[in-house]
C-alpha positions as CSV (number, residue, x, y, z in Angstrom):
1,X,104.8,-0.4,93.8
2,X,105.2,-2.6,97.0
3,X,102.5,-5.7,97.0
4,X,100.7,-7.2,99.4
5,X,100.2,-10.9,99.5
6,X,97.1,-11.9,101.8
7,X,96.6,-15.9,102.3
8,X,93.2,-16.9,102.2
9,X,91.6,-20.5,103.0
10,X,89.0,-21.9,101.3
11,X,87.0,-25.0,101.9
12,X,84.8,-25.2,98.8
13,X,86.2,-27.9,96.3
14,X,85.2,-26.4,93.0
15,X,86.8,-28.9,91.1
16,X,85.5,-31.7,92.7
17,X,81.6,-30.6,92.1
18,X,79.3,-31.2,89.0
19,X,77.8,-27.3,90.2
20,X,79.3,-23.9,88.1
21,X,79.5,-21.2,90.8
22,X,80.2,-17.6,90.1
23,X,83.7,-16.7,92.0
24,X,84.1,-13.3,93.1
25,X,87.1,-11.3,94.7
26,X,86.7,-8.3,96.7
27,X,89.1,-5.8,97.8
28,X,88.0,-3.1,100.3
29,X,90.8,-0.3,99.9
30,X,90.8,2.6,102.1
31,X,90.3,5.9,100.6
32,X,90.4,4.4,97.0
33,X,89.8,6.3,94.1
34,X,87.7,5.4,91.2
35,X,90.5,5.9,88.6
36,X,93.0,4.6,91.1
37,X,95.6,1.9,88.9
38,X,94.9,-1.3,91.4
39,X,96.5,-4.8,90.5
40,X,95.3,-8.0,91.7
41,X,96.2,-11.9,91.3
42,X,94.7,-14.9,92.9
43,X,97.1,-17.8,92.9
44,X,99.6,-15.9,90.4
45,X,96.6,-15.4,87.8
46,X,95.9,-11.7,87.1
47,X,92.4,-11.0,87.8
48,X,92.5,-7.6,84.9
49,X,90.2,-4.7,85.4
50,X,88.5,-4.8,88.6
51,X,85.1,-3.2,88.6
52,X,84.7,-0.4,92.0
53,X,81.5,-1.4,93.1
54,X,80.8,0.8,96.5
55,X,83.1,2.9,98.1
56,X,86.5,1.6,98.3
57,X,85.3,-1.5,97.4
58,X,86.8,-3.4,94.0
59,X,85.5,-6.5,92.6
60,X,87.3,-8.7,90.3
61,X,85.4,-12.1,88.5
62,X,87.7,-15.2,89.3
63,X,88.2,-18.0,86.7
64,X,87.1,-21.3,88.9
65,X,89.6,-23.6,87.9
66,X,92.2,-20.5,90.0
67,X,90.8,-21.3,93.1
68,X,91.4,-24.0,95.0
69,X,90.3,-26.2,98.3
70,X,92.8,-24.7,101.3
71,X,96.0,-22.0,100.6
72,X,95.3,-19.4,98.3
73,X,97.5,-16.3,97.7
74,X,95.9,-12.7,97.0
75,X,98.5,-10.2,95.6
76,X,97.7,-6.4,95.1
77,X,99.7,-3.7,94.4
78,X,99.2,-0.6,92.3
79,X,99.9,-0.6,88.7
80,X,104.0,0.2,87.8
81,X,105.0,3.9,88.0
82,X,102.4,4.4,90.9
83,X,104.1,5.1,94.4
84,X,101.4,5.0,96.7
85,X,100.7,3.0,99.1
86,X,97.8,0.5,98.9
87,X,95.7,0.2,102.3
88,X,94.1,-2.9,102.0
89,X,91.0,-3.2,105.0
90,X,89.5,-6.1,103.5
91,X,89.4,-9.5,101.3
92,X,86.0,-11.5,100.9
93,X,86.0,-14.4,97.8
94,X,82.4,-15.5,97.6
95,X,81.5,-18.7,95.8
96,X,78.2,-18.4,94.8
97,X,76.4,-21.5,93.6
């Protein structure tokens, strides 16, 4: 399927603290399904399995050293062979130290 690349600023430098936060991506997708085949990558890394946490929310854990201080690209499509279209409402990363 089409993706969707959403840029996304961040001002914590995670590389330049002695601290170990817990990185989290979110994805709210409208009308999502709890079976539904959603991909998602944070700076080209492939975040795997996301985990549907509310409704029509996913979360995905994030690797620290794939986030960086300023640009950082959010891509999310569904899986190959799917051809719906992904409604993406919402993208929160939390840094959580």
């Amino acid at each position: 399927g089409k993706s969707i690349d959403v840029q996304m600023l961040v001002g914590d430098d995670i590389a330049r603290t002695s601290k170990k936060p817990v990185v989290t991506l979110s994805l709210g997708i409208a009308d999502l399904k709890t079976d539904e085949p959603i991909e998602a990558a944070l700076n080209a890394h492939p975040l795997g399995a996301g985990k549907v946490i509310f409704d029509n929310w996913i979360t995905y854990p994030v690797m620290n050293d794939w986030l960086v201080s300023g640009d950082n690209s959010v891509t999310i499509k569904h899986k190959k062979g799917s051809t719906a279209t992904v409604v993406v409402r919402d993208v929160h990363i939390k840094v959580d130290y």
